[in-house]
N, C-alpha and C positions, 0 to 999 in steps of 0.2 A: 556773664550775669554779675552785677557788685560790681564792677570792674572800678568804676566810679567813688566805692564806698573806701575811701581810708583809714585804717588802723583800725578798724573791727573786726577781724577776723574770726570771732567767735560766734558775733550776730550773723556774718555773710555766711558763712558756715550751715549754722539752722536755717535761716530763708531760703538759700540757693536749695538744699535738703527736702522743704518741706514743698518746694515750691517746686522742683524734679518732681516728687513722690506726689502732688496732686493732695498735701497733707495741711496747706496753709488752712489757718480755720477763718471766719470771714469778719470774724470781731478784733481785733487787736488793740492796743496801745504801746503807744512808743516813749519810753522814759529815760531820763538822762537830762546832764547838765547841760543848760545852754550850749552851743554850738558841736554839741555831741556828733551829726550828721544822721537826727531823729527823723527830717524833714525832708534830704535826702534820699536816704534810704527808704521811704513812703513812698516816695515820686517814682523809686526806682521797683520797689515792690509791683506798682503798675503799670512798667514800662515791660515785666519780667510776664506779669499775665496775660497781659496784648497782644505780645511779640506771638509773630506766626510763623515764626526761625528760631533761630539757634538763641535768642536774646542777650547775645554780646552784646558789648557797648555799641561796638560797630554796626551793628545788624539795620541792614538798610530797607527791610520789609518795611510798608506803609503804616504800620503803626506804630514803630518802632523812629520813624523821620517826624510823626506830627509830636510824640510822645516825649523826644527827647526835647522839643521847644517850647512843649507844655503846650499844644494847641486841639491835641484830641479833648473830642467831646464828648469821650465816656469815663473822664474822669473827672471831677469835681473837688476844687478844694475850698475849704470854709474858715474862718475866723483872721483872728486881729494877728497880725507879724511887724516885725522889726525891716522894714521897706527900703527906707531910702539909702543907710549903711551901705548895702549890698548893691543897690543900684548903681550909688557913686562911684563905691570898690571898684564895680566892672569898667565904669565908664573909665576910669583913673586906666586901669589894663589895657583899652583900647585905646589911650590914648601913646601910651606907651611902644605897644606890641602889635605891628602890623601883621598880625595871623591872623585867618578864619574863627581860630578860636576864640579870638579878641572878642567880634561879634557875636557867637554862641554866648559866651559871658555876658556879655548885656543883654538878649533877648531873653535869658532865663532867668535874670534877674528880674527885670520890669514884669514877666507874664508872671511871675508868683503874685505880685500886686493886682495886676489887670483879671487875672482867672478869678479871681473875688467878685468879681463882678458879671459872670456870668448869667447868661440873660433867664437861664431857668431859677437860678438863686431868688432874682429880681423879680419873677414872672407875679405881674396883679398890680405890681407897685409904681405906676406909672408918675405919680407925681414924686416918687424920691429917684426915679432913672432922670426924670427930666433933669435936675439938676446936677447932675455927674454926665451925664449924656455926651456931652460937647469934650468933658474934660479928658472921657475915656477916648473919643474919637483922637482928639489933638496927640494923645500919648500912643497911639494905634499908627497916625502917621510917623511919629521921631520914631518908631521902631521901624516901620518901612526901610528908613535910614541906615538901617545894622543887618537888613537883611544877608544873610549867608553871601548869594553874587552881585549884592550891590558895592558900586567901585568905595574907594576909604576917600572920607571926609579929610578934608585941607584945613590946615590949623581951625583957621578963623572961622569955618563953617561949622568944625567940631564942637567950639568955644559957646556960640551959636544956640548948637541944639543943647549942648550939656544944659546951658542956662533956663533954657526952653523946656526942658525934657525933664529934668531937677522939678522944678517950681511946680508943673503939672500933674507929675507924680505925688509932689504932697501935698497937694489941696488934695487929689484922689483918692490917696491912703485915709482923711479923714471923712469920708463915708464910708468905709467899712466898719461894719458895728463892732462896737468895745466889745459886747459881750453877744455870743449866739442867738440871733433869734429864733422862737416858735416856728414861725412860718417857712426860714427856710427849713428846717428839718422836715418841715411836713412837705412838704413841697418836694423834699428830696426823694420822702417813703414814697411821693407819687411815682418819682421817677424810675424809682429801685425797683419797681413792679411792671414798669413797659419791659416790653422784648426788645431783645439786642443782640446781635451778629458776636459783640464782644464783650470780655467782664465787663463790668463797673465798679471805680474805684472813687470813695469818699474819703476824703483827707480831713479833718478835722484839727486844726491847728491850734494851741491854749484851749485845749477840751475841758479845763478847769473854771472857764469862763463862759458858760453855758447857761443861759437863763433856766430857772428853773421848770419852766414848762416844756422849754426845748429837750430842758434833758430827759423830761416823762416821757416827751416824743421819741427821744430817741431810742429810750429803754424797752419801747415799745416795737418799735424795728428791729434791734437784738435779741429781743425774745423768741424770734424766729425770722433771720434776715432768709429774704430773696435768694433765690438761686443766683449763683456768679456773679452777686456783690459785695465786694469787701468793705471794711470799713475799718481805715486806720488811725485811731485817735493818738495826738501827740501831747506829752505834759513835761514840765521840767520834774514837778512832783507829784508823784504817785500818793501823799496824803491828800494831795488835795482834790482828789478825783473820787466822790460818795461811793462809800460799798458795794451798793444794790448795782450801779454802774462797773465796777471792777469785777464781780461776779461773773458776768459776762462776757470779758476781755481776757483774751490770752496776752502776758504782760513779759515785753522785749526789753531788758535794761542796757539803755545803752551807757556803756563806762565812761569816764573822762578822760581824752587820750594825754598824754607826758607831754611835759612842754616841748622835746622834740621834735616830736609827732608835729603835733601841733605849728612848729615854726617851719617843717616839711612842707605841710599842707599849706600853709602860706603863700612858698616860696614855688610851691606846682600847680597851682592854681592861682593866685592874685600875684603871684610874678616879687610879695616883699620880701628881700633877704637883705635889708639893714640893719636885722637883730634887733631894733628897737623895741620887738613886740614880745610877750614870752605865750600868748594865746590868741587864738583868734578874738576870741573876748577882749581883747586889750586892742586888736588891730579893728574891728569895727565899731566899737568905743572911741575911736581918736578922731572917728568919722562924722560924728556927733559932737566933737570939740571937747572930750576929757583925755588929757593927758593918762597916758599909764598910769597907774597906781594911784589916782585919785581917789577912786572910790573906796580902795582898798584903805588907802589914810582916812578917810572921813568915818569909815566903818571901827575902825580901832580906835579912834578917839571916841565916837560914839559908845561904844564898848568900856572905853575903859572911866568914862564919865558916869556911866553906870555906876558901875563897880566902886568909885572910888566918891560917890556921890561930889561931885564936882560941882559947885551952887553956882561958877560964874562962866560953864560951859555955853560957847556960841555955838547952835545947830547948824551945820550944813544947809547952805543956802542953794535947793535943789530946788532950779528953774520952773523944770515940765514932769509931766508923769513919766515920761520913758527913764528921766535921772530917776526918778524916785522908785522905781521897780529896779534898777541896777544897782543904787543903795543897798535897798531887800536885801537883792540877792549877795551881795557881798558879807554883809552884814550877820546873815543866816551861815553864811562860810564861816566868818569867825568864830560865832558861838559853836560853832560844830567843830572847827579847828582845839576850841577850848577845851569842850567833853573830850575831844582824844585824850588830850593833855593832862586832864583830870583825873587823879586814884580813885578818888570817890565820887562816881558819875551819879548826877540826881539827873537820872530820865526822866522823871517827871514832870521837874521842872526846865527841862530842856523842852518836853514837850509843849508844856504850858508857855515860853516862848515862842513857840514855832507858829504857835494860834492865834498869839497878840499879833507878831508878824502876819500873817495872811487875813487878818482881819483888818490891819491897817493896810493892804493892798488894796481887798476889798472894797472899801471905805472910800479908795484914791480913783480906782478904778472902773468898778459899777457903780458905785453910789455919787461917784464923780466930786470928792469932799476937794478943797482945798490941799495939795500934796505938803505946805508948809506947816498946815495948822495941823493935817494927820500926823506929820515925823513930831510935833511938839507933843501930841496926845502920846503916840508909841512910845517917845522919851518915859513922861512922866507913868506910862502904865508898866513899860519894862523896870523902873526904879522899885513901884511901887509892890510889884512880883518877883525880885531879885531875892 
């Protein structure tokens, strides 16, 4: 059980624990820094209540074979992820590494994408399937392609789908909704209330991004969940997740592993061991086209233009949203890196930062503002609170 989970030892600890002892409670939330293995270990949380054996990794029971490719249908997972990094990543390992494992890598990469789309999520919404419909099927067949005993692809046929298979994936990725809607949650309380042979597991991924009606609905299913449903919400930040909602959740912090670790899990998994990378953050960032430690420079210029009121500072010319959330997050590192650093901590106004940041997310994000003219606001609101 965990078998899969790296350098958390203390989380695989309490789950394997609670989850022997029949103690798991059926609300949770999973916290930690990006690439913590929050997302992972959810996956794997429902792979451990399915399992009708020993739940090794190995474990070849029938829920335990659909579970590990993400194809069972009694788990459900919901919201916005970081897709095609991960996609590429795998395809780069197979193209590399003639093992079975090669293929497991990419087919659990693409289903984290494609399981968003599940037809109960969808169910009523016939004219927003129509338009994904075709794109889901074409990415349905290039998986056919990486099937477990289908024979390995010949350069040029590899070259082929990657191209094929790339392109399809991210027109796809952009119908899944920014932010949660209503109706799938309700849609889900339907589901969380049929009978079933096995638990049911709800994955809720950026639970911070939650319209607000969806989150009534869901606060409304916690309030007394279903028998044998779990529900494990994932956040990088636990502020940004409403009280009345935390209440509710029993709350798993996951650490940030050492950049060891970290270059470990690289190098046992995605096969990197050029050292270029010093986190996985830095190695699925370069997959997107930012060199290391860009962010990290634009964040401490940003920082110290602040500070030093700089009047002929040029902002950071950040493309798309997904730069401008990687920004954020860098960004929220420094200031936080600073408070260490500082004798005389103003928590208040550390705090009072942390809310201009997550409101200029916000802004970027559901409200869908322009990302250059938000980072020009966030400049002049963080000078003006400094």
């Amino acid at each position: 059980m965990f078998d899969n989970i790296l350098y958390q030892p203390t989380l695989v600890n309490i789950l394997t624990r609670e989850i022997s002892n029949k103690l798991l409670p059926q609300s949770m939330l999973f916290v930690g820094t990006p690439f913590s293995g929050k997302m992972t270990s959810a996956i794997e949380v429902g792979r451990a209540l399915m399992c009708t054996e020993s739940a090794d990794w190995g474990c070849q029971c029938r829920n335990c074979q659909l579970h590990r490719q993400l194809e069972h249908t009694s788990m459900l997972i919901l919201g916005q992820g970081d897709f095609l990094p991960e996609i590429q990543s795998a395809l780069d390992v197979y193209s590399r590494f003639d093992k079975v494992f090669s293929k497991f890598v990419v087919r659990r990469a693409i289903r984290k994408l494609t399981i968003r789309f599940h037809p109960l999520l969808w169910e009523g919404e016939e004219a927003k399937m129509k338009k994904f419909r075709n794109l889901l099927s074409s990415v349905e067949d290039y998986l056919d392609q990486f099937a477990l005993e289908a024979p390995r692809l010949n350069d040029k046929d590899l070259e082929k789908t990657k191209k094929g298979l790339l392109e399809d994936c991210q027109k796809l990725s952009g119908f899944v909704p920014k932010s949660i809607p209503v109706d799938q949650i309700r849609r889900i309380a339907a589901w969380s209330h049929q009978s079933s042979n096995n638990p049911k597991v709800v994955i809720i991924d950026k639970a911070e991004q939650m319209q607000d009606s969806a989150r009534n609905a869901l606060l409304k299913i916690l309030e007394e969940p279903p028998h044998n449903v779990f529900f494990l919400l994932i956040t990088n930040q636990r502020g940004s997740i409403l009280p009345t909602l935390l209440s509710r959740l029993r709350i798993y912090n996951f650490p940030e592993r050492t950049i060891e670790q970290q270059k470990d899990i690289l190098m046992r998994i995605f096969r990197e061991d050029s050292g270029e990378y010093e986190s996985i953050k830095e190695y699925f960032y370069a997959w997107k086209g930012l060199a290391p430690g860009t962010m990290k420079a634009y964040a401490l210029e940003f920082r110290d233009a602040i500070k030093n009121d700089i009047v002929d500072y040029q902002l950071p010319d950040l493309a798309g949203r997904d730069y401008f959330r990687i920004f954020l997050e860098e960004l929220v590192k420094t200031f936080r890196q600073d408070l260490h650093n500082t004798a005389d901590v103003d928590f208040l106004g550390f705090e009072r930062t942390l809310n201009i940041v997550k409101d200029s997310l916000f802004s970027v994000e559901t409200l869908n503002q322009n990302p250059s003219l938000a980072l020009e606001r966030l400049f002049f609101n963080l000078k003006e609170g400094k």
